[in-house]
Every structure is written in C-alpha cells, then in structure tokens.
Backbone as a printed PyTorch tensor [residue, N CA C, xyz], in Angstrom:
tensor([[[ 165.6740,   62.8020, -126.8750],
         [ 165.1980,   63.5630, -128.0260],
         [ 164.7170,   64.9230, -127.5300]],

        [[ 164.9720,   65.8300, -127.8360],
         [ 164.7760,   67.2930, -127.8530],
         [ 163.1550,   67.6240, -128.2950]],

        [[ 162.4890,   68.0520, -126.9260],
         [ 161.0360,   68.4790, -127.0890],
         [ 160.8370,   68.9640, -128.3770]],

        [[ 161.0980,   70.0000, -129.3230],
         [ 160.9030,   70.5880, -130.3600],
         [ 161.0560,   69.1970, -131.7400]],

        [[ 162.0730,   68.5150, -131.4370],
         [ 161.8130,   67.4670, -132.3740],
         [ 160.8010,   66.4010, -132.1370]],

        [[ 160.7930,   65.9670, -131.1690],
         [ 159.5430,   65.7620, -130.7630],
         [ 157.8700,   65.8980, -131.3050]],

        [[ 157.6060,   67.2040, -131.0680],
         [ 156.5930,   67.3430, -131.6420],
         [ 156.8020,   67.8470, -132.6250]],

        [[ 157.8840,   67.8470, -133.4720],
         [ 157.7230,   67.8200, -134.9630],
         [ 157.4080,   66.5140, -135.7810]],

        [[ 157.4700,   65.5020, -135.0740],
         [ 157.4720,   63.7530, -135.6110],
         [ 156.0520,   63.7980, -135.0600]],

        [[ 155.1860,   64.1710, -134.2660],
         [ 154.0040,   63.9580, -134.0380],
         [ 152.9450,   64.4730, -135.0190]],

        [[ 152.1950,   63.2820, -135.2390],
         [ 151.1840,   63.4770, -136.1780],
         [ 150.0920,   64.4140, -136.0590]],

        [[ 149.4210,   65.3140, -136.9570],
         [ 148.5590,   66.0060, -136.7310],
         [ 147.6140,   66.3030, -137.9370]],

        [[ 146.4100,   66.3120, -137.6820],
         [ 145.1230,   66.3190, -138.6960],
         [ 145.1020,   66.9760, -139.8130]],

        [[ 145.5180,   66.5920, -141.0550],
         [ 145.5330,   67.5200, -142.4540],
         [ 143.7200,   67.8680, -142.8920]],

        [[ 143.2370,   66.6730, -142.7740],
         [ 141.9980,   66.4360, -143.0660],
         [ 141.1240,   66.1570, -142.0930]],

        [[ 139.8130,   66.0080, -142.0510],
         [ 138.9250,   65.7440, -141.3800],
         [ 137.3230,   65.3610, -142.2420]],

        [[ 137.0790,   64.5900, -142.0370],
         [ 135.1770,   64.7450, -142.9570],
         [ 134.4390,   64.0070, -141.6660]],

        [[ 133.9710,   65.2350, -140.9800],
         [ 133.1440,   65.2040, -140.0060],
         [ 133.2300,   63.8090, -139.2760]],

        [[ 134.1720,   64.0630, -138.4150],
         [ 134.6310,   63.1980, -137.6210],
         [ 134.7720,   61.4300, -137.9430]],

        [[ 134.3020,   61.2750, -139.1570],
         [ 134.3730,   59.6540, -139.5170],
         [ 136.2220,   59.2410, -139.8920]],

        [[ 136.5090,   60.3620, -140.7880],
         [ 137.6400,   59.7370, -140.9810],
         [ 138.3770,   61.3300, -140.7450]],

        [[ 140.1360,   60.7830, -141.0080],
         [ 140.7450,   61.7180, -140.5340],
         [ 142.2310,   61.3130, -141.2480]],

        [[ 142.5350,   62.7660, -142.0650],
         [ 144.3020,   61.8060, -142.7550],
         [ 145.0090,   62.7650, -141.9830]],

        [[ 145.8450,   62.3110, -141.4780],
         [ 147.0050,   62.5100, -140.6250],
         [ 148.0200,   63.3870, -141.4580]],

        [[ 149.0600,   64.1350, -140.9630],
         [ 150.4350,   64.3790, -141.5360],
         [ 151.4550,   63.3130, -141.8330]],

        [[ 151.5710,   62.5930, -141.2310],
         [ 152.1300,   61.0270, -141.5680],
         [ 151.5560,   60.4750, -143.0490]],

        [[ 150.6530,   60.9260, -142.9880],
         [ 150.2310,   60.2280, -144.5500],
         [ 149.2320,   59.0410, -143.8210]],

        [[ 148.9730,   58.8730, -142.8360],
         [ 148.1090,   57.6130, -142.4280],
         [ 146.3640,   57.7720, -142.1950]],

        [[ 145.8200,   56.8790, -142.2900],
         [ 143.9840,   57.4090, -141.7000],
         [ 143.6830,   56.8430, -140.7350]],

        [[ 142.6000,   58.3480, -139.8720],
         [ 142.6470,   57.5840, -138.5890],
         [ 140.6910,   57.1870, -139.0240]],

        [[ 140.5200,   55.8800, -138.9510],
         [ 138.8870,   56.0030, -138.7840],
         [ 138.0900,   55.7840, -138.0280]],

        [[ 136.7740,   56.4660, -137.5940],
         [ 136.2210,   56.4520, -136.2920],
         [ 135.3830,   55.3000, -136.4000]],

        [[ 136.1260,   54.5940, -134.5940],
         [ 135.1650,   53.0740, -134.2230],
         [ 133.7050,   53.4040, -134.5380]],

        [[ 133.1170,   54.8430, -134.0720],
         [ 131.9330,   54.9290, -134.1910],
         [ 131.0770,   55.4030, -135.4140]],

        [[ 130.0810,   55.0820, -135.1980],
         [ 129.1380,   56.0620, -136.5640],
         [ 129.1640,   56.9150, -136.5750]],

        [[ 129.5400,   57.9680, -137.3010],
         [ 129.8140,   59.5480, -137.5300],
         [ 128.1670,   60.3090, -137.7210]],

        [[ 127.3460,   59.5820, -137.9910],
         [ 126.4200,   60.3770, -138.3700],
         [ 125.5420,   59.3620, -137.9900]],

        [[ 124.6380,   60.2340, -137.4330],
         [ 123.3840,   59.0750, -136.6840],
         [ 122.4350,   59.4640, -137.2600]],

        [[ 121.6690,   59.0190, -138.0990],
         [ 120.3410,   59.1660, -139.2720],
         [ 119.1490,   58.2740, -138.2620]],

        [[ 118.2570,   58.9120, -137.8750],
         [ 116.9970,   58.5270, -137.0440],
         [ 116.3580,   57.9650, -138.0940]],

        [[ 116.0120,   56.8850, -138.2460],
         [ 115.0820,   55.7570, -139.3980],
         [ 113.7700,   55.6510, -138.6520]],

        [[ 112.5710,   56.2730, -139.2880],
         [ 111.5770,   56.3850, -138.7960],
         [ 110.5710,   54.4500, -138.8580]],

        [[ 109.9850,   54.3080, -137.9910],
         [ 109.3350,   53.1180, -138.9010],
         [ 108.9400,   53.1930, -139.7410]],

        [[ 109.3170,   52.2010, -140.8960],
         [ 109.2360,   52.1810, -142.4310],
         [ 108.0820,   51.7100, -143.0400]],

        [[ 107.2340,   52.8740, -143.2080],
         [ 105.9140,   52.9900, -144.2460],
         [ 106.0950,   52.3650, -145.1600]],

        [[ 105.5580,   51.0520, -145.7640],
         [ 105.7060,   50.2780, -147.1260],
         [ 106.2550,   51.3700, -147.9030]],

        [[ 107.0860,   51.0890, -148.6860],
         [ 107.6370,   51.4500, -149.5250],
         [ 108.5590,   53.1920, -149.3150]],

        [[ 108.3580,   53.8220, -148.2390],
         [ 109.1990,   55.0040, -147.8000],
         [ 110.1060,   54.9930, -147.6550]],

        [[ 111.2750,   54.0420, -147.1310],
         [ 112.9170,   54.4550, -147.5030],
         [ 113.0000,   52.8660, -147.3070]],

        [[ 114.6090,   53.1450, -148.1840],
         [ 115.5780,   51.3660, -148.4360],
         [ 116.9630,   52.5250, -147.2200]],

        [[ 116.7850,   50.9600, -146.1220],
         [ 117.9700,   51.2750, -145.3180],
         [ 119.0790,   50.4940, -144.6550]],

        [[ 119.6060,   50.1860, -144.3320],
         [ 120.5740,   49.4010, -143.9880],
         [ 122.0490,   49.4590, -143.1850]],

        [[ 122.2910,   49.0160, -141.9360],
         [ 123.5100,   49.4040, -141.6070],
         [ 124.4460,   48.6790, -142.4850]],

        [[ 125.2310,   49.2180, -142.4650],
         [ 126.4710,   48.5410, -143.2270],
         [ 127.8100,   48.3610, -142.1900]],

        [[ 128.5620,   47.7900, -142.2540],
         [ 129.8200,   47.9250, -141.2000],
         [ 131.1300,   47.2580, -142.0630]],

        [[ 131.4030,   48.8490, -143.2460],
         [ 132.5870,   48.3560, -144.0360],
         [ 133.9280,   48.4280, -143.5450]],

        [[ 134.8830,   47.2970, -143.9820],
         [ 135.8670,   47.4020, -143.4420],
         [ 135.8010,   47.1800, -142.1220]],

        [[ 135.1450,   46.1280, -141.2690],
         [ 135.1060,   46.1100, -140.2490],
         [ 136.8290,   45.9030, -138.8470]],

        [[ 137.5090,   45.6760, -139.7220],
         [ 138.5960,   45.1790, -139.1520],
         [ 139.2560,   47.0820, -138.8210]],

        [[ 138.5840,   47.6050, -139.2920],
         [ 139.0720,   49.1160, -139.1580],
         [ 138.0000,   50.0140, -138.7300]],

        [[ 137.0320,   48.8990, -138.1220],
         [ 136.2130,   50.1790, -137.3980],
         [ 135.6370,   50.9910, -138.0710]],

        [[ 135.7110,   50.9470, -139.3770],
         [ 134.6150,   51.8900, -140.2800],
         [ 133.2500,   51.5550, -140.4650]],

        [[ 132.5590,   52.5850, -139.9120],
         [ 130.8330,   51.7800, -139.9970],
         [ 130.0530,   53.2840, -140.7340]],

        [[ 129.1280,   52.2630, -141.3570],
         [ 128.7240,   53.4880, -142.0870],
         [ 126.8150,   52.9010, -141.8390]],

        [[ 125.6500,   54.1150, -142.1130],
         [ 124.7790,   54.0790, -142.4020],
         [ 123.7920,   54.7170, -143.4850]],

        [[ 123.1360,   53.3260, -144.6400],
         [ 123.1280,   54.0250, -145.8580],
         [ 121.4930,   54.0770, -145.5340]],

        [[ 120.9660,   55.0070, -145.8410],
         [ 119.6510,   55.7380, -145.8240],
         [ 119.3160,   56.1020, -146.8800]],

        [[ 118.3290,   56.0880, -147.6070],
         [ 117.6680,   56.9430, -148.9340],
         [ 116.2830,   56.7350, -149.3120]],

        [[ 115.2190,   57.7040, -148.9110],
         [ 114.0470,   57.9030, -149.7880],
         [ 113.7400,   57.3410, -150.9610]],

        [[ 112.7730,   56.4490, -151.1250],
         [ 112.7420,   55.9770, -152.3970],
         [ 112.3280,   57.3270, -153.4820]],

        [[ 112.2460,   57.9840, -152.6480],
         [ 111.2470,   59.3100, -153.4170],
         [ 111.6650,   60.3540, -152.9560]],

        [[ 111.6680,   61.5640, -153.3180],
         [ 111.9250,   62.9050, -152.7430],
         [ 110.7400,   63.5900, -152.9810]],

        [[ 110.0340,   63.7090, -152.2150],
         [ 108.3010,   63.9990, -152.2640],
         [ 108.3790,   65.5400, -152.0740]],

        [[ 107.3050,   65.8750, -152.3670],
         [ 107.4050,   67.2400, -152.8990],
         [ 105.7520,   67.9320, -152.6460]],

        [[ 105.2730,   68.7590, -152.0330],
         [ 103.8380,   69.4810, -151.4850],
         [ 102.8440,   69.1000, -152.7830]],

        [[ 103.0250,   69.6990, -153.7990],
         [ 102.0900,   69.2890, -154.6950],
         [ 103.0510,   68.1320, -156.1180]],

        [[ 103.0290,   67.1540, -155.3830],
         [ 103.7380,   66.3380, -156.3960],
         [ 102.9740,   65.0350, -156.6360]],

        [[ 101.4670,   65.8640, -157.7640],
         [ 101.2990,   65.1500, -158.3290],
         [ 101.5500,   63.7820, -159.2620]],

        [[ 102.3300,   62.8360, -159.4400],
         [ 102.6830,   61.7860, -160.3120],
         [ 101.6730,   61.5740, -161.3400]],

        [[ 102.4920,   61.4980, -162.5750],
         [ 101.4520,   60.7210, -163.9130],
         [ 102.0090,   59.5850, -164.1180]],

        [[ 100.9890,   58.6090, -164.9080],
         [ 101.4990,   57.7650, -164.8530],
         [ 102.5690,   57.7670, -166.2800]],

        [[ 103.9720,   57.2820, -166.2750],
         [ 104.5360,   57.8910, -167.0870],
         [ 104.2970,   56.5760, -168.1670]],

        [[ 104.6780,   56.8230, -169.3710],
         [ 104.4810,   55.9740, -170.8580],
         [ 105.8210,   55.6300, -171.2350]],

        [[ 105.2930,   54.2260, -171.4950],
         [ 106.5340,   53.2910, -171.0950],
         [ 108.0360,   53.8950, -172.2210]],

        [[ 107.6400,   54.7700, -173.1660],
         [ 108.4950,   55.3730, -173.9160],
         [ 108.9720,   56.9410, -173.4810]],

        [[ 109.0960,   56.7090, -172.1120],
         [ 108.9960,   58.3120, -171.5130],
         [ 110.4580,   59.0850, -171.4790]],

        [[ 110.5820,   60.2570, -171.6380],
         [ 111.7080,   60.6500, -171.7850],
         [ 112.4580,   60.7660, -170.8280]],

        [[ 111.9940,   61.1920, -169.7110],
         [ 111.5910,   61.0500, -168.1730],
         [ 111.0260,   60.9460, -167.2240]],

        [[ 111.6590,   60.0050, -167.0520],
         [ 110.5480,   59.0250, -166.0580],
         [ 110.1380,   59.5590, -164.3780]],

        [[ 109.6850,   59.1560, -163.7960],
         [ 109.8190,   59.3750, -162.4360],
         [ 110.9670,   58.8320, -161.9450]],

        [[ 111.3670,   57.7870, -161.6990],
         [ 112.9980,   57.5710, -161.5870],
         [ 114.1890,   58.4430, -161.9930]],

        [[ 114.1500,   58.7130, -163.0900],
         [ 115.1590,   59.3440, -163.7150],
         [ 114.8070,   60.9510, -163.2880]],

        [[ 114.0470,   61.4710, -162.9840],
         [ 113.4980,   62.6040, -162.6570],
         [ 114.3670,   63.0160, -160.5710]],

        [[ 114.0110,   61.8440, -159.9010],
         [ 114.3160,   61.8180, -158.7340],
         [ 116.0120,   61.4380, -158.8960]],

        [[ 115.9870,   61.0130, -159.6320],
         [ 117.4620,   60.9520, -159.4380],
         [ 118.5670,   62.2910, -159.9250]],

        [[ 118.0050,   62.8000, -160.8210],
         [ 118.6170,   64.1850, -161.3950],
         [ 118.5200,   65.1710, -160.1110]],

        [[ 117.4680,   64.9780, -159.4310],
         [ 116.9660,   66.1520, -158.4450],
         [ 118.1000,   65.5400, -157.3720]],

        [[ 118.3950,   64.4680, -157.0560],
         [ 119.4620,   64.1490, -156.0500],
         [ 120.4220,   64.4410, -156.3000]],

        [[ 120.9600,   64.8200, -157.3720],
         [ 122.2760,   65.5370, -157.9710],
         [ 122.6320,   67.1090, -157.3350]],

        [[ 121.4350,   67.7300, -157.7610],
         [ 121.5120,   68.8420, -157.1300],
         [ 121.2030,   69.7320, -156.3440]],

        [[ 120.1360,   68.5800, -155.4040],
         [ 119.8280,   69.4010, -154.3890],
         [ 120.5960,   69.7100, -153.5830]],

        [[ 121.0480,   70.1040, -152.3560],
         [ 121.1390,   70.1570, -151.1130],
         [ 120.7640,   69.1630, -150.2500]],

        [[ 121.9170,   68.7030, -149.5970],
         [ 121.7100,   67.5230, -148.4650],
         [ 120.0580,   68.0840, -147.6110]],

        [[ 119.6810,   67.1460, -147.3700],
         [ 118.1340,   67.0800, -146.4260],
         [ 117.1670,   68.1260, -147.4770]],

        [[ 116.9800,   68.5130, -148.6360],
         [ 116.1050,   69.4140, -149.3220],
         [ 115.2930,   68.4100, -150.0420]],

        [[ 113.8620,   68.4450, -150.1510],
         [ 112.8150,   68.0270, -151.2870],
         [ 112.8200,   68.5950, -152.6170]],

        [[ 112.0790,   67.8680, -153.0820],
         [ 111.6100,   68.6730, -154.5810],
         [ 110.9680,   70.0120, -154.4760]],

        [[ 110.3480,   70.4820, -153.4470],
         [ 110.0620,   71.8020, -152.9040],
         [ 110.9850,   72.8790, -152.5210]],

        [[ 112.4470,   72.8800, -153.0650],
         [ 113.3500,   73.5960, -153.0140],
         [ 113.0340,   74.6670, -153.9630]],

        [[ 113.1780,   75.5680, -153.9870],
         [ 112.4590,   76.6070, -154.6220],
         [ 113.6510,   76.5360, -156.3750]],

        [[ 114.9570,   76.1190, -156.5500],
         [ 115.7480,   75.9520, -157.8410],
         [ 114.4880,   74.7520, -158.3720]],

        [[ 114.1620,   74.3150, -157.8390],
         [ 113.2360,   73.0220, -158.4240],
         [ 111.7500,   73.4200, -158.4830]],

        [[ 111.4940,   74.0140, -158.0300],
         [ 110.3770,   74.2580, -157.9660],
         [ 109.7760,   75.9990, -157.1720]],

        [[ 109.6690,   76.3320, -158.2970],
         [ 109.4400,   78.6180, -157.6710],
         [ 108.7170,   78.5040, -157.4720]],

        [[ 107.4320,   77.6300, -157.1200],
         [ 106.4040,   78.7620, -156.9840],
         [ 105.5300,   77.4440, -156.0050]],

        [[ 106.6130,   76.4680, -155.4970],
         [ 106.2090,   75.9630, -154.3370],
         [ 106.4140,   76.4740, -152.7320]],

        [[ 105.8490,   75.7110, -151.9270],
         [ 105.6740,   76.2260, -150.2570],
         [ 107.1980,   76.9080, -149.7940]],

        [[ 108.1990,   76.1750, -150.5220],
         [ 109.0590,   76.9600, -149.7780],
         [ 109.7750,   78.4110, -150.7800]],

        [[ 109.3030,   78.2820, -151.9400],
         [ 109.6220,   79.3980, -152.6750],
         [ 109.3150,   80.8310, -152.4290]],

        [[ 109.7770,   81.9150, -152.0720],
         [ 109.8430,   83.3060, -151.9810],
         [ 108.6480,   84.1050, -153.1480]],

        [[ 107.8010,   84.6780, -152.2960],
         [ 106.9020,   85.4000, -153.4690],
         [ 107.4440,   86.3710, -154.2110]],

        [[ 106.4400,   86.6500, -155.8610],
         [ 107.3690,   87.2810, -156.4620],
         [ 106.7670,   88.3640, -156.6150]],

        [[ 105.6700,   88.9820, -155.8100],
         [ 104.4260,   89.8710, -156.2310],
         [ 105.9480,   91.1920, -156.4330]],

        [[ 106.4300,   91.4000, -155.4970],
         [ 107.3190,   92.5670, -155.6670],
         [ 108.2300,   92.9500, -157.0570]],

        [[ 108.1650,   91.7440, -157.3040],
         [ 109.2570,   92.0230, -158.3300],
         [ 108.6670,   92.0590, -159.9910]],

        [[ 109.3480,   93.1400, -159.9030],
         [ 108.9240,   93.6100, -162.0250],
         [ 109.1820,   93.0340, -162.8970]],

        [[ 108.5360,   91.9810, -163.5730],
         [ 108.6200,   91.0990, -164.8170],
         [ 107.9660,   91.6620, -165.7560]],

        [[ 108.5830,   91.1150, -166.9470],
         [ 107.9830,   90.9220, -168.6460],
         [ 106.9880,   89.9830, -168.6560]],

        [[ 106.0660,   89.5400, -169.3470],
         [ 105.0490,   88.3340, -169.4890],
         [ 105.8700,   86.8760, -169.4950]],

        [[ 105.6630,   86.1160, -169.4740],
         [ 106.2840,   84.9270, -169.3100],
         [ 105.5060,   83.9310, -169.8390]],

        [[ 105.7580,   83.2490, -171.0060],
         [ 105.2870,   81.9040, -171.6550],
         [ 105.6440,   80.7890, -170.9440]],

        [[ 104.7240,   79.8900, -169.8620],
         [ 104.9410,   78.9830, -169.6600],
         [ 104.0880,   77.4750, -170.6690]],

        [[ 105.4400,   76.7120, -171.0910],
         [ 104.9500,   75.5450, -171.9830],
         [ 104.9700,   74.0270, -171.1050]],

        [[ 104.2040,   72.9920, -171.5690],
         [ 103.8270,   72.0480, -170.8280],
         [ 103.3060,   70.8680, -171.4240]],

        [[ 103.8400,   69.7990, -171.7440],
         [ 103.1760,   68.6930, -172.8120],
         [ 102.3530,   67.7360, -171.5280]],

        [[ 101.7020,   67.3120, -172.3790],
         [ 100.2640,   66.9630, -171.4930],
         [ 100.6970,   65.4270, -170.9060]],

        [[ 101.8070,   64.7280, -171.4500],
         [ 101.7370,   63.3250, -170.3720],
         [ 103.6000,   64.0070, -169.6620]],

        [[ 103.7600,   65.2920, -169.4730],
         [ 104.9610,   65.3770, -168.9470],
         [ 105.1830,   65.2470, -167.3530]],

        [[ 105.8800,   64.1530, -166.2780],
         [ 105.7460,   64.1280, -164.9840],
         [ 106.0700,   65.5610, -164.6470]],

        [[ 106.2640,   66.6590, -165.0920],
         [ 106.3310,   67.5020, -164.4700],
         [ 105.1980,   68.7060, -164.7010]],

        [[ 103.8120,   68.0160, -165.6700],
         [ 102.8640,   69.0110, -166.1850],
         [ 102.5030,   69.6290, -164.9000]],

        [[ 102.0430,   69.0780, -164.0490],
         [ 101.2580,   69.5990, -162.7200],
         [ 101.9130,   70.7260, -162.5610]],

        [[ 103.3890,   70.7450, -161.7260],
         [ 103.7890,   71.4600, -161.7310],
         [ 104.5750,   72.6980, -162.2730]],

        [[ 104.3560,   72.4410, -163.8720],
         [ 104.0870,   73.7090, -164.5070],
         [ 103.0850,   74.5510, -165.0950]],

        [[ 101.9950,   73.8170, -164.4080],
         [ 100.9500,   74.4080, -164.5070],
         [ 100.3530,   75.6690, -163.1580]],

        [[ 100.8630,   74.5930, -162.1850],
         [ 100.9460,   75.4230, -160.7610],
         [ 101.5160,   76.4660, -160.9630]],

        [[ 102.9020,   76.5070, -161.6810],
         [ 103.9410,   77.6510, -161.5560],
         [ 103.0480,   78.5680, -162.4540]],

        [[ 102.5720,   78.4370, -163.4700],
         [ 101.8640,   79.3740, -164.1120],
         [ 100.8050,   80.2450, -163.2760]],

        [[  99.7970,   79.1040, -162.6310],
         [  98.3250,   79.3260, -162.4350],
         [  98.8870,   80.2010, -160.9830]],

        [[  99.9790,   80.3910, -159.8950],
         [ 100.2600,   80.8460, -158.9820],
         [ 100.7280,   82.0500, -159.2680]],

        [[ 101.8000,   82.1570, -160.0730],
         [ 101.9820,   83.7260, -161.0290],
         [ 101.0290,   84.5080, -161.3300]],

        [[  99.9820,   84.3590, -162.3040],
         [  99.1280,   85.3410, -162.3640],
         [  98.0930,   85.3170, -161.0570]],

        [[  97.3660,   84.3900, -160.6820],
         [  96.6960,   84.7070, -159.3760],
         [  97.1190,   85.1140, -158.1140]],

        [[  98.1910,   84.8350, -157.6340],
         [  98.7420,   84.8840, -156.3010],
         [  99.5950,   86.1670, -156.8500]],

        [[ 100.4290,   86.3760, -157.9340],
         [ 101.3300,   87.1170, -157.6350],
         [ 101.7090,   88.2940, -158.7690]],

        [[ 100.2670,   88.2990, -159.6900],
         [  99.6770,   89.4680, -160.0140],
         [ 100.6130,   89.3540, -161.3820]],

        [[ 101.4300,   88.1490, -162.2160],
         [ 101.7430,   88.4800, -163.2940],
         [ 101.1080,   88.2680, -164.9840]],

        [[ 101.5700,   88.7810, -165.7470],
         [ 100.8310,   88.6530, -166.9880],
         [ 101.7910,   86.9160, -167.4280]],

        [[ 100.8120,   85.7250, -167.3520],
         [ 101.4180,   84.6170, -167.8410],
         [ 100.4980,   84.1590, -168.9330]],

        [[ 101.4590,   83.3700, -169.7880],
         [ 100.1070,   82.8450, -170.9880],
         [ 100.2790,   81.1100, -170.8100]],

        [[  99.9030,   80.2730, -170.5110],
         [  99.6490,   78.6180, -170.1810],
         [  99.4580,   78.1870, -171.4640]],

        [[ 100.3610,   77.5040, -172.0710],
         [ 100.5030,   76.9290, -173.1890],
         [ 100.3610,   74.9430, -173.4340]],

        [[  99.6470,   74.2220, -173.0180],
         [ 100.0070,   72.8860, -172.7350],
         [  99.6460,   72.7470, -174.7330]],

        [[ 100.9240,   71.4860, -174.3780],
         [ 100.6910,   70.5150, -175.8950],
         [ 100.3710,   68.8950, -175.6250]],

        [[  99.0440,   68.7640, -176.6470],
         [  98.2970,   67.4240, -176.1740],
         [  99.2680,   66.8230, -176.5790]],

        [[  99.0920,   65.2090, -175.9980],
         [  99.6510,   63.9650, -176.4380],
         [ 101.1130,   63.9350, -176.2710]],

        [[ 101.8820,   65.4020, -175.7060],
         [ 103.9770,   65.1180, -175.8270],
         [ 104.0860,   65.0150, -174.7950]],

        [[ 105.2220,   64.6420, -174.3740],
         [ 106.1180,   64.2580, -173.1090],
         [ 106.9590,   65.1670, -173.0220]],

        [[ 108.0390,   65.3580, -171.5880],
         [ 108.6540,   66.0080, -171.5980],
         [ 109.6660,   65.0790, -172.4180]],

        [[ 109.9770,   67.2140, -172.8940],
         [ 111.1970,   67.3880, -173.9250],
         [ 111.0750,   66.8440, -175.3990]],

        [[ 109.4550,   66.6450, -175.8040],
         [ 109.2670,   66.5150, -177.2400],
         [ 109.7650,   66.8570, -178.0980]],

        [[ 110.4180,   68.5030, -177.6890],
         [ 111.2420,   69.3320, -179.1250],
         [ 112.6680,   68.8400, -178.7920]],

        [[ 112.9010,   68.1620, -178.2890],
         [ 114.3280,   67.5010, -178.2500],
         [ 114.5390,   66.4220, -178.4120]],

        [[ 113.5320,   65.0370, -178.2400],
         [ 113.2160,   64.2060, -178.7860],
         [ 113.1100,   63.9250, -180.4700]],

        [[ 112.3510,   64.9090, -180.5210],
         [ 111.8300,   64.7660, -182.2890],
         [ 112.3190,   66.4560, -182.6580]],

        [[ 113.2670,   66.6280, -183.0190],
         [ 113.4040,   68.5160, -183.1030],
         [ 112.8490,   68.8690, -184.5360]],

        [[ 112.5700,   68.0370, -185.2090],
         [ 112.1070,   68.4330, -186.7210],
         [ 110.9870,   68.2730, -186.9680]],

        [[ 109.8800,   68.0150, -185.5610],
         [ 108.4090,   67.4980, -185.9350],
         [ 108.0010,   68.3320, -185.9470]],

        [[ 106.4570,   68.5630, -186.2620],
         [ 105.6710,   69.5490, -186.7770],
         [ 105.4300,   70.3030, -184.9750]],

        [[ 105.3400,   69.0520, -184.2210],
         [ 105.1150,   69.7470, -182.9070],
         [ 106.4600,   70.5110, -182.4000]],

        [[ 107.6130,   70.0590, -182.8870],
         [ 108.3800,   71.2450, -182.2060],
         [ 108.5450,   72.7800, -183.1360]],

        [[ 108.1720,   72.5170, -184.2380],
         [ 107.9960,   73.8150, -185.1490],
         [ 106.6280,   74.6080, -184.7620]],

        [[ 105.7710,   73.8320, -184.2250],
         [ 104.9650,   74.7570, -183.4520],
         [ 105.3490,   75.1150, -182.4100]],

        [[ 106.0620,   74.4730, -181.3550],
         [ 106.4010,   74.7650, -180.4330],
         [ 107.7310,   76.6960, -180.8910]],

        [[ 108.4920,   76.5620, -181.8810],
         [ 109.1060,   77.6090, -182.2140],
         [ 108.4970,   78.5820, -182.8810]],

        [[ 106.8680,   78.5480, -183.5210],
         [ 106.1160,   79.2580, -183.7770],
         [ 106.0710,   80.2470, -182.5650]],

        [[ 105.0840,   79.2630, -181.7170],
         [ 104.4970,   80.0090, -180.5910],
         [ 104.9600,   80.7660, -179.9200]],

        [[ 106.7880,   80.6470, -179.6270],
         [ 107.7740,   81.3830, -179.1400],
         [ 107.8590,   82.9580, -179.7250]],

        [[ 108.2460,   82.5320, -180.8020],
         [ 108.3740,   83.8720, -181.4720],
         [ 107.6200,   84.6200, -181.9260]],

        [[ 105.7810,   84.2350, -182.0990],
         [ 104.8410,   84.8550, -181.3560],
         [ 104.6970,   85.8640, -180.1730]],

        [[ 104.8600,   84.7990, -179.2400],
         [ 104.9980,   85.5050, -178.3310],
         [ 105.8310,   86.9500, -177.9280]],

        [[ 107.2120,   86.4130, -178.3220],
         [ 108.3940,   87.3000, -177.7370],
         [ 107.8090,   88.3380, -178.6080]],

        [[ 107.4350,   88.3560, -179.8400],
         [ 106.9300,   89.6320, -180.9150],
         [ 105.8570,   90.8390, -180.2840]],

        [[ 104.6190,   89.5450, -179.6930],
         [ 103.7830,   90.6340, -179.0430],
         [ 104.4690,   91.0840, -178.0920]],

        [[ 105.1940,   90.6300, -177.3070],
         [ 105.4950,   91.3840, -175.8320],
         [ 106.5200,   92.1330, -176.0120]],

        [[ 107.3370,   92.1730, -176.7920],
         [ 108.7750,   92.7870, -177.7340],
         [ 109.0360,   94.3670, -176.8550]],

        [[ 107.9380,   94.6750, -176.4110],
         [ 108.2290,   95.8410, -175.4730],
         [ 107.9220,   96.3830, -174.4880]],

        [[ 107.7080,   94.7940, -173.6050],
         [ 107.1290,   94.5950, -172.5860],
         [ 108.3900,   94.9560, -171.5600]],

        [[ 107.9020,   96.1520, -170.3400],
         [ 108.5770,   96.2550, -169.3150],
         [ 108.6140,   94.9060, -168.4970]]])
C-alpha cells in the first residue's frame, strides 16, 4: 500500500471534550481509561456536597466523577425561611443560578448579584435614580436590600428602597390584578415621573 494511502485510512481526531472522550474520522469513539477531570472532594461537612464516583460503561473504560454543592453559597446569603406556598424557593432559586452561571462561580458572581464581593464598584459611573423593590418574605429580600443600601452609601447613588409587607417574590406575577401589584405599578410611575429628567 502506498504511504499516502496509508495515512489517508488513518484515523484522526474530529472532536475532543477535554481529553475524556474523542470521535475519530472513522466515525468511532475513543474513551479515556482514565478520569478526565480530577475534582478534589474536600471532607464532607454534614450536609456540603452529594458525591460519588461513578464508573459508567465500565466495559469501555468510561469513568466519570459526579460532584455538586448542595448549595451555591454566596458572602451575604442570608436564607429566609421560605412559605410553603413560595414562588421561589431556595431550591428552585439554586437551581436557576446553576443554569447560568459559569462553571466553578457562586451566587457572588456579580450577573447575580452587583453589588456583592466580587462585583466592580460603580462610584464612577453616571446613573439616573434607581427604584429598588423587595417583598418582605422574598429569598432574595436581603439581597436587594444590600444592593440598594451599598449604592447610595458606598457608591454615592440617589436610590429609593421600596419593600412590600407580607409578598413573596414575584407577587405582581403571581396575582397581576391585586391591589398589591397595582400598587406596585403606582409606585413605578411615580417614580419614573419625579425623576423624568434625571441625568
């Protein structure tokens, strides 16, 4: 057989996902005997991560290791206790945030949270006033209260702190015709009126 045909019949890497697996030009997969990714499992603090080796497909050498935080903890991440009719829960809350964070990022990612430890100050930059709103059993009141109370003190802006007793998050979407979300569209257009020509 003629060198050039040769290594034209020889297989070579179309794909790759970080060294675990690998599809060939042949159309075939090559998968690695070893663990592709070595995740250091710290000793496990009651209740701090669910982990487990797994070794799927063992007849093919595919081994995998599943790791996950029960929690994605966060600098000031206060928890309430949420009501058993909650719109979002702490569960459902951590799980949305696993959607879009960034591999290895907390709830302290600054898209999740501006005006936490790892968020960029905003003293420099020129804003309009800013209405921040906040229902009083919402798991995320704390921290929109922070985001408020850090804006005007730390970073010199005009904010107005609006909390509503007794709602959860996303009351005006829950109930959009209640008296509380018609206040809630009061207060808006209040607002935007006074500030209407706010640099």
């Amino acid at each position: 057989m003629a060198p050039a045909a040769a290594a034209a019949e020889q297989a070579y890497v179309v794909e790759a996902c970080r060294g675990a697996v690998q599809l060939m030009s042949d159309g075939t997969v090559r998968r690695s005997a070893e663990p592709a990714f070595h995740v250091d499992v710290p000793e496990d603090v009651e209740g701090a991560v669910e982990w487990r080796d797994v070794a799927y497909e063992a007849g093919r050498d595919l081994n995998a290791r599943l790791y996950r935080p029960r929690r994605l903890g966060a600098a000031n991440d206060a928890r309430l206790e949420c009501r058993p009719d909650a719109f979002l829960t702490a569960e459902m809350s951590d799980k949305y945030a696993r959607l879009i964070l960034p591999e290895g990022a907390t709830k302290d990612y600054p898209v999740l949270n501006p005006a936490g430890p790892e968020a960029p100050g905003l003293e420099a930059v020129a804003m309009a006033p800013v209405l921040v709103v906040a229902a009083e059993h919402d798991i995320l009141r704390d921290r929109n209260e922070h985001y408020a109370r850090r804006m005007m003190d730390e970073w010199g802006k005009k904010v107005e702190f609006v909390e509503f007793a007794g709602e959860q998050h996303g009351f005006f979407e829950v109930d959009p015709w209640s008296e509380r979300a018609d206040e809630l569209v009061r207060l808006i257009r209040k607002f935007v009126v006074e500030h209407m020509d706010s640099e």
